[in-house]
N, C-alpha and C positions, 0 to 999 in steps of 0.2 A: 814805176814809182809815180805815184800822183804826188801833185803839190796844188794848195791852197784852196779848200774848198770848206763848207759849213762843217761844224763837227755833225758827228750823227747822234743822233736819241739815245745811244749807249753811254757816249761819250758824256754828252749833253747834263744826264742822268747823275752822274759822281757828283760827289762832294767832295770837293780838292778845299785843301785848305790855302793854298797861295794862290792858284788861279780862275776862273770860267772856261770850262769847255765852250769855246765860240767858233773858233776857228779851226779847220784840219790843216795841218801845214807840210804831212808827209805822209805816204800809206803804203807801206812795201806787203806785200802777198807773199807768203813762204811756202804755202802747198795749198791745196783746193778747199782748208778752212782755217788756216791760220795767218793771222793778220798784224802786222805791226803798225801803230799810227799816231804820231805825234800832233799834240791838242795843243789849245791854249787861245792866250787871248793877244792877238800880235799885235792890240794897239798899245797894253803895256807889257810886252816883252814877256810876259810869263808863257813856258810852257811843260806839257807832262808827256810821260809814252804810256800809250794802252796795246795790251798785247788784248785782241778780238777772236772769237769764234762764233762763227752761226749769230752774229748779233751780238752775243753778249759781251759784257770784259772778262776777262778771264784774270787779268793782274794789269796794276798801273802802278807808277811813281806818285809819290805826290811830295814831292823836293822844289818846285819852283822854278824852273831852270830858266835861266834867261839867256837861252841859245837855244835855236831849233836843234842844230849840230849833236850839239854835247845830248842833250835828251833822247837823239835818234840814237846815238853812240852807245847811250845808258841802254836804250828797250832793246836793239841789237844783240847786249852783252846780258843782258837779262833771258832773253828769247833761243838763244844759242849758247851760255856759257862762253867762258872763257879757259879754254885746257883746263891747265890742274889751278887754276889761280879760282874760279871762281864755278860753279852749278849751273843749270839753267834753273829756271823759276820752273816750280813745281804744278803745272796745268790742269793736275789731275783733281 
């Protein structure tokens, strides 16, 4: 897991409506193209998850969260499901 580097061109790229992709603040790697990474702008506390492949976004939040944690928590349970509570987001 990396922590805290520019966001990338992908990220960069969205139109979030609470925040600026500026900042990368988590990046977890799941297999040789799928990627989780929490964005945002840390000087006011906003941030989003983007689930990444080959560059591009493949799905993001766009809620606001003002917690790196809880965002990593949300693209986690996004990216994986949750048993029978919840799906994973549909990549395809």
């Amino acid at each position: 897991m990396r922590l805290q580097n520019e966001a990338n061109p992908a990220a960069k790229a969205l139109k979030l409506d609470y925040t600026a992709a500026v900042d990368e603040c988590y990046r977890i790697t799941f297999d040789q193209v799928h990627q989780l990474a929490v964005i945002g702008d840390m000087a006011n506390a906003s941030y989003e998850w983007v689930i990444e492949a080959h560059g591009q976004v493949l799905a993001h939040s766009n809620d606001g969260y003002g917690d790196t944690s809880i965002a990593l928590r949300d693209g986690l349970i996004a990216f994986l499901g949750l048993g029978n509570v919840t799906a994973a987001v549909n990549l395809s």
